[in-house]
FIGUZA-705542 format. One line per field, with one value per residue (C-alpha): residue number from 1; residue in three letters; x, y, z. Coordinates in nm, 4 decimals. Layout:
k: [NUM / ...]
r: [ALA / ...]
east: [X / ...]
north: [Y / ...]
up: [Z / ...]
//
This chain:
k: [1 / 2 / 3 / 4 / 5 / 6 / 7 / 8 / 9 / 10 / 11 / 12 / 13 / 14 / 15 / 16 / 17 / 18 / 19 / 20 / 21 / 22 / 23 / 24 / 25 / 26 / 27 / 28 / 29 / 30 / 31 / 32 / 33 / 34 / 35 / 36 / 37 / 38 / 39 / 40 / 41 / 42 / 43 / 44 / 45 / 46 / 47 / 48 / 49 / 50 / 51 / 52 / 53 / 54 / 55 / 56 / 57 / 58 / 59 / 60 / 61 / 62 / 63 / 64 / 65 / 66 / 67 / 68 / 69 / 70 / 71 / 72 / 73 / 74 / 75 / 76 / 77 / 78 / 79 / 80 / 81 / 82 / 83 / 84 / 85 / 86 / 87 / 88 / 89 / 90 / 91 / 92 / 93 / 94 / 95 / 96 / 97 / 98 / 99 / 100 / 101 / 102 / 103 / 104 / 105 / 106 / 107 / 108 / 109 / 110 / 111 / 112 / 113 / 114 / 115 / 116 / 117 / 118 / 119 / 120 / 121 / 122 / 123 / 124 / 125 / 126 / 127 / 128 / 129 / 130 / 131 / 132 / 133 / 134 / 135 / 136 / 137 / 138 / 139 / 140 / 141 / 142 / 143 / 144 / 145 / 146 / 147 / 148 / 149 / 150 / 151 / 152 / 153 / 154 / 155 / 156 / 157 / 158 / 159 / 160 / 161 / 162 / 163 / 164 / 165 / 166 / 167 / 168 / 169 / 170 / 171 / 172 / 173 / 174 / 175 / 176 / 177 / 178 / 179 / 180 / 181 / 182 / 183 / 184 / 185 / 186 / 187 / 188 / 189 / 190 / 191 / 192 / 193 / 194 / 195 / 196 / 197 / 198 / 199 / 200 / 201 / 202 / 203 / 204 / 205 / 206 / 207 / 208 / 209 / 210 / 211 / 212 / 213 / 214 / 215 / 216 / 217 / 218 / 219 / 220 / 221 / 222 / 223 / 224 / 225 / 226 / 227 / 228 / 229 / 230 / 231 / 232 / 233 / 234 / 235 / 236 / 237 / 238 / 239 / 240 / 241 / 242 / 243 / 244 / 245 / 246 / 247 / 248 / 249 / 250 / 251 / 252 / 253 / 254 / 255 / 256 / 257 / 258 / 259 / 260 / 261 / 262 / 263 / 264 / 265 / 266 / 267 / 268 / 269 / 270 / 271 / 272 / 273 / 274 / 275 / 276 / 277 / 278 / 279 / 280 / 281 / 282 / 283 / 284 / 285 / 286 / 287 / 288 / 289 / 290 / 291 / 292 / 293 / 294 / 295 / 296 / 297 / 298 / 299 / 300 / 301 / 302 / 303 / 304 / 305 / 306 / 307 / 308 / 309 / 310 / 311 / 312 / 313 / 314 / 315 / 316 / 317 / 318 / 319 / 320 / 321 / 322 / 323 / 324 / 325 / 326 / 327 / 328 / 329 / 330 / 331 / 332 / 333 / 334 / 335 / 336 / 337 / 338 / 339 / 340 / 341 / 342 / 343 / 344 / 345 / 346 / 347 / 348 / 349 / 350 / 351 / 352 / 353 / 354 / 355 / 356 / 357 / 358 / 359 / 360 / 361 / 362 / 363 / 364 / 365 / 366]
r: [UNK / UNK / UNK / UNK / UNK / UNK / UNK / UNK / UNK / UNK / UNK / UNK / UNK / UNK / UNK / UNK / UNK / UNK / UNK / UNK / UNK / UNK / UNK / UNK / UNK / UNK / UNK / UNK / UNK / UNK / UNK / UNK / UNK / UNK / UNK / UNK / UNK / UNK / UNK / UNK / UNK / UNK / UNK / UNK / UNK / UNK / UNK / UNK / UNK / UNK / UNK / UNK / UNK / UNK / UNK / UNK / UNK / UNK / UNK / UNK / UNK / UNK / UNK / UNK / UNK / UNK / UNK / UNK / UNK / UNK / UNK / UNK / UNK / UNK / UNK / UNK / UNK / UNK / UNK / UNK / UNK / UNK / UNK / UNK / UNK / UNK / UNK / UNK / UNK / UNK / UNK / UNK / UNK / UNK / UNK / UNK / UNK / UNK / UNK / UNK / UNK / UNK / UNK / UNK / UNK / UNK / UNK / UNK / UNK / UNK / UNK / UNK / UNK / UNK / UNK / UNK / UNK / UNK / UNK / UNK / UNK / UNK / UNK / UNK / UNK / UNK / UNK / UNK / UNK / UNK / UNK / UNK / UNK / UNK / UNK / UNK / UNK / UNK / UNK / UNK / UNK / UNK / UNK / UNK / UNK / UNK / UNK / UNK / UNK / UNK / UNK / UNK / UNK / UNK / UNK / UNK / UNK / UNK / UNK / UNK / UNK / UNK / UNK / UNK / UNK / UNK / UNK / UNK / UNK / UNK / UNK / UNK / UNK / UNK / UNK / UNK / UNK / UNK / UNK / UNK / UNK / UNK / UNK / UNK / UNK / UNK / UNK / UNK / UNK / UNK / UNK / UNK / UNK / UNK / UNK / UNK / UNK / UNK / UNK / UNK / UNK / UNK / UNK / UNK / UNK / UNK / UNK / UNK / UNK / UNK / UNK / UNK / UNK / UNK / UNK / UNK / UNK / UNK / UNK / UNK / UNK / UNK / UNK / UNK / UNK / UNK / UNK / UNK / UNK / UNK / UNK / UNK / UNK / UNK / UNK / UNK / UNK / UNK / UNK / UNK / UNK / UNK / UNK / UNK / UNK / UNK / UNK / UNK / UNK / UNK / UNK / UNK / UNK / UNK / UNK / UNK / UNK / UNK / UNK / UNK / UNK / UNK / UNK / UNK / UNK / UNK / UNK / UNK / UNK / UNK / UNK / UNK / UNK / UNK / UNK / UNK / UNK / UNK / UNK / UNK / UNK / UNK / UNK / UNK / UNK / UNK / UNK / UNK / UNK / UNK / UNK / UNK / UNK / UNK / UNK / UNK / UNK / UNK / UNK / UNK / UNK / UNK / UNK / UNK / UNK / UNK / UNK / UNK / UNK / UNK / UNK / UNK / UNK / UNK / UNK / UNK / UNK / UNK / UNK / UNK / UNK / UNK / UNK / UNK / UNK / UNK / UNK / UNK / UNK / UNK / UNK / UNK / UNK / UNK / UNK / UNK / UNK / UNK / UNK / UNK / UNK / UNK / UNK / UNK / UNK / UNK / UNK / UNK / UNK / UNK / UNK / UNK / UNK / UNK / UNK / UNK / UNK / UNK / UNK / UNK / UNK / UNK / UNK / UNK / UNK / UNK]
east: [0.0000 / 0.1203 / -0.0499 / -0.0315 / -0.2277 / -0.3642 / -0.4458 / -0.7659 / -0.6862 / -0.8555 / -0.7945 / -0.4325 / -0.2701 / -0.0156 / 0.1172 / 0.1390 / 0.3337 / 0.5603 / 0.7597 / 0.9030 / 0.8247 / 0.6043 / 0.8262 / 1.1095 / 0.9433 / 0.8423 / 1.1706 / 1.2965 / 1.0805 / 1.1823 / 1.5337 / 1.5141 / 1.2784 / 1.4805 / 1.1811 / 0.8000 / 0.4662 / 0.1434 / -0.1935 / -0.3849 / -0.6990 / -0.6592 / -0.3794 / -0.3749 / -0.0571 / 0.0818 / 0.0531 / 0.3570 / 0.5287 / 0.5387 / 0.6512 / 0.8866 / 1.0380 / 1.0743 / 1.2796 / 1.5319 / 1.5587 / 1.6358 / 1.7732 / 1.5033 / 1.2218 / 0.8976 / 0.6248 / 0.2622 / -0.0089 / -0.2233 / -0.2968 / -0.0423 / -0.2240 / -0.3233 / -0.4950 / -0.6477 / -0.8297 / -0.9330 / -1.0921 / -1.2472 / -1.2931 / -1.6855 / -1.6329 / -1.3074 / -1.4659 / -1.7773 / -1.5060 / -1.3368 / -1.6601 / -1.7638 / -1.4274 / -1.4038 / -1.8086 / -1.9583 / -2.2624 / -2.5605 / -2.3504 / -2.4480 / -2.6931 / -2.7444 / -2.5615 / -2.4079 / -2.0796 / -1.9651 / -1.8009 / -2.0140 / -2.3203 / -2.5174 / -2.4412 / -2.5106 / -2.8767 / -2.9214 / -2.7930 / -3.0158 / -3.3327 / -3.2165 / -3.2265 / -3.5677 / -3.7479 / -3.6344 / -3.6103 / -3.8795 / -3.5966 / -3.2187 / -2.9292 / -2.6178 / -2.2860 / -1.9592 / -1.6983 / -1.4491 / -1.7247 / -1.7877 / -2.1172 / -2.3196 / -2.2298 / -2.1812 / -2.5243 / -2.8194 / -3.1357 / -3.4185 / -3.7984 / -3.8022 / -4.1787 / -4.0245 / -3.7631 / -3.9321 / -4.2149 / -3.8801 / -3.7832 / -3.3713 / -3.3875 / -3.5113 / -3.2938 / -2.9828 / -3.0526 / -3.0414 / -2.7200 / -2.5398 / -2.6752 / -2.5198 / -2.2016 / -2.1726 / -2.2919 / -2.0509 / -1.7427 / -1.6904 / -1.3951 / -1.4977 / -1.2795 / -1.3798 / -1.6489 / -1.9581 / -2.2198 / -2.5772 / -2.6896 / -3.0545 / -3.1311 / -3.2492 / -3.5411 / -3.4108 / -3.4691 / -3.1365 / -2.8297 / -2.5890 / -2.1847 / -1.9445 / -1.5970 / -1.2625 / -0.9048 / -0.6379 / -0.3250 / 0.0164 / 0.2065 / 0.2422 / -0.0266 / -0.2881 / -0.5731 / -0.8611 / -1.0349 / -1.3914 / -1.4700 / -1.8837 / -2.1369 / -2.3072 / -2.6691 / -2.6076 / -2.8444 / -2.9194 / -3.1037 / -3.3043 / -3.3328 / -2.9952 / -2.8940 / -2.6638 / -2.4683 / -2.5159 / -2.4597 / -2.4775 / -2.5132 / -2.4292 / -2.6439 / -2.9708 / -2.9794 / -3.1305 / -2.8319 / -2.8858 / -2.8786 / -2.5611 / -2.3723 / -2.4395 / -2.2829 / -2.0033 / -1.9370 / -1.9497 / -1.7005 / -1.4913 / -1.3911 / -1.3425 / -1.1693 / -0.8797 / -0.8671 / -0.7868 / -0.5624 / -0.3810 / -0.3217 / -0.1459 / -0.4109 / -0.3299 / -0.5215 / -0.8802 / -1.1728 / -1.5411 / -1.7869 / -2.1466 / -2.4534 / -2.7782 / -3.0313 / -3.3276 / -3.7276 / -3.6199 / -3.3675 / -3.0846 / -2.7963 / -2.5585 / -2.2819 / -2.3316 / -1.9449 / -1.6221 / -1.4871 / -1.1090 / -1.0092 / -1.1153 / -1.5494 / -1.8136 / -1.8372 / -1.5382 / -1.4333 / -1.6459 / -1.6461 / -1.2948 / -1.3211 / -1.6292 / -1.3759 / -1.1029 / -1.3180 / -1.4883 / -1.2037 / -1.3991 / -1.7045 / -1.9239 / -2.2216 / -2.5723 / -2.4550 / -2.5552 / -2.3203 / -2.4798 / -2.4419 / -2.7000 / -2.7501 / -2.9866 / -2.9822 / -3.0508 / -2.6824 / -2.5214 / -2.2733 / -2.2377 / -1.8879 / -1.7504 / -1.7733 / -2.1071 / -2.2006 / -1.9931 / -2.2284 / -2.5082 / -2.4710 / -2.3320 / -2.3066 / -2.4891 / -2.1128 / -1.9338 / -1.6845 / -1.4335 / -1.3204 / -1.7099 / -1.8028 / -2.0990 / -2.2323 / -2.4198 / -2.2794 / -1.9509 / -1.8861 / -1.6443 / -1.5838 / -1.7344 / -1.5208 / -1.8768 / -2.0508 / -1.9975 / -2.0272 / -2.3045 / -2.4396 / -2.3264 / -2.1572 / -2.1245 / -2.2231 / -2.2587 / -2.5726 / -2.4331 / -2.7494 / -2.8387 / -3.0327 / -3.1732 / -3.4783 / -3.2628 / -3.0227 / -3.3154 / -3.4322 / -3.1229 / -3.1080 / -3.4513 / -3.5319 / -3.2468 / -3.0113 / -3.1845 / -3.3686 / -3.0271 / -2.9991 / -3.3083 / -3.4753 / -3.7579]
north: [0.0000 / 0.3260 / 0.6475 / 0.9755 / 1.2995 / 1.4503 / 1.7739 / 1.9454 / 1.7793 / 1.3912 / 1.2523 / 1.3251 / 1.0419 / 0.9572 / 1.2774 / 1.3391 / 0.9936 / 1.1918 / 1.3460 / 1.3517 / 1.0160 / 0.8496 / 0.8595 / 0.7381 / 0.4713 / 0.3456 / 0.3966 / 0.1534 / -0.0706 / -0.0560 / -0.1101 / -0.3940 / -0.5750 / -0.4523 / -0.3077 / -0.1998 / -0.2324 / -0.0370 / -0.1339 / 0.2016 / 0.2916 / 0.4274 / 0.5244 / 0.8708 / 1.0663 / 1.1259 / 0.7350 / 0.7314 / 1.0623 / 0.8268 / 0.5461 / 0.7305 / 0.9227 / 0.6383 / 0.4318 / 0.7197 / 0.7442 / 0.3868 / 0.2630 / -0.0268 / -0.1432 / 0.0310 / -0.0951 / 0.0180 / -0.1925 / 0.0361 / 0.1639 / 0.4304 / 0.8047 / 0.8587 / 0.4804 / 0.5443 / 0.8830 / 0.6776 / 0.4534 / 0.6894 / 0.9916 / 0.9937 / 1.1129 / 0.9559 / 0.5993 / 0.6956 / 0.7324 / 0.4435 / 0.1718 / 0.3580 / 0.2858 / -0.1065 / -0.2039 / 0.0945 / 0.3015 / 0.2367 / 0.1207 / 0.3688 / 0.6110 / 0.9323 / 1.2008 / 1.5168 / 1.7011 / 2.0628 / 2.2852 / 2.5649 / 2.6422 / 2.7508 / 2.4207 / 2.1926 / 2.3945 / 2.2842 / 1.9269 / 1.9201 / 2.0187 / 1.8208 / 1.4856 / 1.5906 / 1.5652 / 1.1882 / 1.0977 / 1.1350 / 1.2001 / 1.3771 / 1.3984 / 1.6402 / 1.5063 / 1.5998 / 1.3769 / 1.2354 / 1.2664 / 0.8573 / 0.7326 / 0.9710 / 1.2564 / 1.4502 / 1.3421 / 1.6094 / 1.4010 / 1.6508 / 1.5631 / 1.6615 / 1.7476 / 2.0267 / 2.1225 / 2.1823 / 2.4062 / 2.6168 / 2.6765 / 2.8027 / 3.0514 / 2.8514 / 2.5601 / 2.7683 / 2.8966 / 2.5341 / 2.3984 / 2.7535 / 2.6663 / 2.3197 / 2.4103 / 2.6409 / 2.3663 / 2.1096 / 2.3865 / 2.3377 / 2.5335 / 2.7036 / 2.4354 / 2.1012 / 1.9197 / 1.8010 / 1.5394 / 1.5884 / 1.2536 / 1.0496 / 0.9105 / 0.6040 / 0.4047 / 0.0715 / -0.2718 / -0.3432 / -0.2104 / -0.4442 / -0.4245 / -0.6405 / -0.6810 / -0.7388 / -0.8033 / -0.6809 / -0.8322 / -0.7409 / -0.8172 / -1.2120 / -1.2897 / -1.3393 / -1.1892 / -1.0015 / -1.2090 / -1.1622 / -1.2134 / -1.1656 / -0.9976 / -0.8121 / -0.6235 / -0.2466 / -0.1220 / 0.2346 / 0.5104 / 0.8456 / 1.0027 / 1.0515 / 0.6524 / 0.7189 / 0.3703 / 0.2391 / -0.1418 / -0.4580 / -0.8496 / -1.1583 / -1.1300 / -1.3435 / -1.1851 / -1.4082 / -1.5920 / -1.4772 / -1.1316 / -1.1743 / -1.2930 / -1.0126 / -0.7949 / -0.9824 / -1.0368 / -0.6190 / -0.5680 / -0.8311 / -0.6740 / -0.3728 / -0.4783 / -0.6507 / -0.2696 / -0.1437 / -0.4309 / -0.3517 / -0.0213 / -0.0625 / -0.1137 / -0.2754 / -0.3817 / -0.3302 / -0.2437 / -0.2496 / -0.1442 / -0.0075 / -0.1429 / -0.0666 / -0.3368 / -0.1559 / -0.2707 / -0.3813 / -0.6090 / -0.3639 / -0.3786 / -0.0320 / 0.0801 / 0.3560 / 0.4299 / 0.2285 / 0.2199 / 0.2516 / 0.1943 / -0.0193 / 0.0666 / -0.0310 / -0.3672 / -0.4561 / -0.4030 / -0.6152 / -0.8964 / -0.9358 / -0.9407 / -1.2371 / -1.4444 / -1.4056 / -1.5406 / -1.7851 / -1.9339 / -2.1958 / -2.0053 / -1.6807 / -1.7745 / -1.5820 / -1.2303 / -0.8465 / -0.5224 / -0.2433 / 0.1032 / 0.1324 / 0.4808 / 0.6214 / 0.9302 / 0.7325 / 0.5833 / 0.8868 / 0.9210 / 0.5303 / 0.4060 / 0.1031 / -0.1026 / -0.0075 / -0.1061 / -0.4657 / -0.5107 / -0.4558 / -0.6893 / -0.9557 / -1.2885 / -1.2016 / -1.1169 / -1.3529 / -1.5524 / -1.7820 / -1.9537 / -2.0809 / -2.0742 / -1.8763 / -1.5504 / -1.3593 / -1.0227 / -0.8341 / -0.5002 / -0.2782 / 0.1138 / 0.2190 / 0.5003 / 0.7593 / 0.5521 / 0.8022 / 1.1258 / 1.0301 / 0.6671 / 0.4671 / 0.2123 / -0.0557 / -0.4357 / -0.7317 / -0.9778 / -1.3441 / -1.6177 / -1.9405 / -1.7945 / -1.4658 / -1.3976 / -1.5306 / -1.2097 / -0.9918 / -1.1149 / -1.0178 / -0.7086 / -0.5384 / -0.7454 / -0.9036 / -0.5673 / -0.3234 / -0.5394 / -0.5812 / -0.2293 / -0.1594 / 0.0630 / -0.1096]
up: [0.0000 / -0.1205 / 0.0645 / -0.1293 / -0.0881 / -0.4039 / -0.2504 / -0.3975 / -0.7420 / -0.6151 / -0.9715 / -0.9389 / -0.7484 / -1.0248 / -1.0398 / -0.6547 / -0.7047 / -0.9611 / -0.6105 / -0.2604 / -0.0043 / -0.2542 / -0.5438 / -0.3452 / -0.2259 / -0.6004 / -0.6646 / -0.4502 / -0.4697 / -0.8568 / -0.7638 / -0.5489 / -0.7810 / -1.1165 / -1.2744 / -1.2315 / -1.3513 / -1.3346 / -1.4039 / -1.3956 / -1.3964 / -1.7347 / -1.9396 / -1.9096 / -1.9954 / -1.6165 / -1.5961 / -1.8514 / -1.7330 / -1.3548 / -1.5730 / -1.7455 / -1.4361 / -1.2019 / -1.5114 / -1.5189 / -1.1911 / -1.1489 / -1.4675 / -1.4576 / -1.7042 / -1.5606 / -1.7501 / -1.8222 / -1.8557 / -2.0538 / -2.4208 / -2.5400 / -2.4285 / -2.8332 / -2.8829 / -2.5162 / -2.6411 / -2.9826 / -2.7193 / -2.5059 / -2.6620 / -2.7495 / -3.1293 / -3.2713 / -3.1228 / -3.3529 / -3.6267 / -3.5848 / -3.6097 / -3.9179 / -4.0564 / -3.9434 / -3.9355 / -4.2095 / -4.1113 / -3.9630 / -3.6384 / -3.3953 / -3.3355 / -3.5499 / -3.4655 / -3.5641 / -3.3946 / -3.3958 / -3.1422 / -3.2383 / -3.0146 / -3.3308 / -3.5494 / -3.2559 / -3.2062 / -3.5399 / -3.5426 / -3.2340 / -3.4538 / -3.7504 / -3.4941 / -3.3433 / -3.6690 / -3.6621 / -3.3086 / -3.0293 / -2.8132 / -2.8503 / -2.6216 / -2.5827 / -2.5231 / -2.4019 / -2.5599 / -2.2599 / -1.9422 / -1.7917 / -1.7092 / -1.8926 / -1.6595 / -1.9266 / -2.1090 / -2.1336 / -2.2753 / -2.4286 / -2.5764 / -2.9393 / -2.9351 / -2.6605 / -2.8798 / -3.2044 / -2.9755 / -2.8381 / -3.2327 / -3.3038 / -3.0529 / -2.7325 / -2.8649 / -2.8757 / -2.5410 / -2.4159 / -2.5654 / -2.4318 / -2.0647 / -2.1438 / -2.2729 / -1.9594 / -1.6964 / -1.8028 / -1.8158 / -2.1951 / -2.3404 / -2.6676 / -2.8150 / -2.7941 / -3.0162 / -2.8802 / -2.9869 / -3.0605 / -3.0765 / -3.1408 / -2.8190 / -2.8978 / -2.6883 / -2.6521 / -2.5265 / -2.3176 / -2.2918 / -2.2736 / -2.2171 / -2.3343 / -2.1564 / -2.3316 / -2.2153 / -2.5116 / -2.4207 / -2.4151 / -2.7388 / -2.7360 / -2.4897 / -2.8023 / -2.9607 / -2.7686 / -2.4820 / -2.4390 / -2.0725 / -2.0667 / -2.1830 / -1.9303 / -1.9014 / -1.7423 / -1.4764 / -1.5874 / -1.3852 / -1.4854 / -1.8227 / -1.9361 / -1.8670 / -1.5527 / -1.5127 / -1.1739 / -1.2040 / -1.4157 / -1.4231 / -1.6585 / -1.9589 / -2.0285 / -2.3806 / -2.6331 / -2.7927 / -3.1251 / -3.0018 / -2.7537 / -3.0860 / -3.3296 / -3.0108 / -2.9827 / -3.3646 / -3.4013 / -3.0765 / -3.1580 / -3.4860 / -3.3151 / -3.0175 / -3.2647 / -3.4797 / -3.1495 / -3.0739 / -3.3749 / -3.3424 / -2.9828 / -2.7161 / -2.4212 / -2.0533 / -2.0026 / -2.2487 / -2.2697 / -2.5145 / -2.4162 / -2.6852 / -2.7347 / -2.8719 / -2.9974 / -3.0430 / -3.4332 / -3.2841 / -3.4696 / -3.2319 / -3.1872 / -2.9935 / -2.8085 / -2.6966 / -2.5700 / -2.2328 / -2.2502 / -1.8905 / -1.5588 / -1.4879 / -1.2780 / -1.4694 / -1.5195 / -1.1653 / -0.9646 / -1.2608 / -1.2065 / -0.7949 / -0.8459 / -1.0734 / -0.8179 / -0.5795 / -0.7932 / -1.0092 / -1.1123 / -1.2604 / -1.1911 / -0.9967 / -1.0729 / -0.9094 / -0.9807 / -0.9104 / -0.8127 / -0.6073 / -0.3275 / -0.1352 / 0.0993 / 0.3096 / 0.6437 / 0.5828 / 0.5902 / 0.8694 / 0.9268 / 0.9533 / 0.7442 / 1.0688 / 1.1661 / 0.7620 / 0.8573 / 1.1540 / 1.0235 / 0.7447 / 0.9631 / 0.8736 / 0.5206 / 0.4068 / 0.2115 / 0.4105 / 0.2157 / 0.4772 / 0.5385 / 0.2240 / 0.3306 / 0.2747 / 0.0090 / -0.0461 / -0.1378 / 0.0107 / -0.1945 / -0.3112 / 0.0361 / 0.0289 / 0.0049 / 0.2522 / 0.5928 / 0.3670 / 0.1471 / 0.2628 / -0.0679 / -0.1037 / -0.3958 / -0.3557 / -0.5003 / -0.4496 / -0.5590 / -0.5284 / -0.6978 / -1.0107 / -1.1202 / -0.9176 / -0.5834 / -0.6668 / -0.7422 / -0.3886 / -0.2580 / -0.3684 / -0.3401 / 0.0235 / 0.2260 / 0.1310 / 0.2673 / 0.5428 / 0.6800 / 0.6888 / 0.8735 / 0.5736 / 0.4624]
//
């Protein structure tokens, strides 16, 4: 365990890492070991300034395990992924959409996609988990005409602390029947091709789709393989072009069973995460489960080990082989009273159980 302190800046631990105590410490450790490797979150570029620093410091091999900072924005950049599917899969891929940095061209993008869509959405290019997602009615648009319509995309440009530069994305919001994710593992060079490790359905909440947990698919199988057929193709482009760790792609299937991709994931998420602490735990195969955030205001205050007690000998205990629930990201629990968890059972409707009644009966809210 490495402790650093990011100041105000919270998304900054690699470059707090980049001096004094905990850069010596890396150091050594690099030293001692004759080399390094990080696995971040996501391959920004202070992940390879750290990696870079601490190999001339040391005269070691410090190794990332992480797409190159250009292939990473391909991946997770909202507008150049849209390029690349039309170039390896054609059109007709993803949703309609139109992209400008001007406020005037994306009021009219906005009003070109409402005469088509019953619904439209606004979208910054690099936010996560739609945080950066504004969905509008088009009946509501078309009775605001240019004017109103350009008043709204200004108030969103200004909300989300846009900087006169960047492109946005006005985008048919499409109403569909799932929205699945499917999660990939591009390895190193000589470890292979891509490695699909599940298909997974997202839990979504309010209007503009805010991710807030998944579980294994129970997608038709036909359907399941036209996904994985389109991000499989994909997933070796990015391969090729130097992508490396963790990567997930977010679908829609919609009423016409037409499947779409909606964006790609270049990093570590709230899928991928969990799936990969279930499979450590359950080498042998991933029982029914379902990941999820859970948050209410009576939790706020609580303490990780009141949260422990309360949940008592629901918790899963290896040793016992017992126990029905993972606690993990707890970090907002005494601020905010969330925490993630995961609900394993013995088939669907047992996790469903498990999540809607033994959860928060545990926690004395229901």
């Amino acid at each position: 365990m490495l402790e650093v302190d990011p100041g105000r800046d919270r998304l900054a631990v690699a470059r707090a890492c980049m001096a004094g105590a905990p850069r010596s410490r890396l150091a050594a450790l690099a030293t001692a070991h004759g080399g390094l490797g990080i696995e971040p979150f996501m391959g920004v570029e202070v992940i390879w300034e750290l990696a870079a620093a601490l190999a001339s410091d040391t005269g070691t091999n410090v190794r990332v395990l992480a797409p190159p900072p250009p292939v990473a924005w391909i991946a997770n950049d909202k507008a150049s992924f849209e390029d690349l599917v039309t170039a390896v899969l054609g059109p007709g891929f993803l949703p309609a959409s139109r992209r400008s940095a001007c406020a005037e061209s994306l009021t009219r993008g906005l009003l070109e996609l409402a005469d088509v869509s019953p619904a439209v959405a606004l979208k910054r290019l690099r936010c996560a988990s739609a945080m950066g997602n504004e969905v509008f009615e088009s009946a509501t648009l078309r009775r605001k005409g240019s004017a109103g319509v350009l008043d709204i995309v200004r108030g969103f440009l200004e909300r989300t602390g846009w900087d006169g530069r960047e492109e946005v994305l006005a985008v048919a919001w499409e109403e569909a029947s799932s929205s699945p994710s499917t999660q990939w593992w591009l390895p190193p060079p000589g470890g292979g091709g891509p490695r699909l490790d599940g298909v997974y359905e997202q839990i979504l909440a309010g209007e503009e789709g805010i991710f807030v947990g998944s579980r294994p698919s129970t997608l038709p199988g036909e359907v399941e393989q036209a996904i994985v057929s389109q991000a499989g193709r994909v997933a070796a482009v990015l391969h090729g072009l130097g992508y490396v760790g963790r990567c997930s792609f977010d679908h829609l299937v919609l009423p016409q069973g037409r499947v779409v991709f909606t964006e790609c994931n270049g990093r570590w998420g709230g899928t991928s995460t969990p799936m990969n602490l279930v499979d450590r735990l359950y080498p042998d195969g991933r029982p029914p489960y379902q990941a999820q955030g859970f948050a209410h205001d009576d939790l706020a205050g609580t303490t990780f080990e009141k949260l422990r007690d309360l949940m008592g000998d629901s918790l899963r205990d290896r040793r016992l082989d017992a126990g029905r629930f993972l606690l993990y990201n707890v970090g907002p629990l005494e601020r905010f009273g969330k925490f993630d968890v995961v609900a394993i059972g013995s088939n669907r409707e047992h996790v469903d159980q498990l999540m809607t009644e033994e959860l928060p009966g545990r926690l004395g809210l229901l």
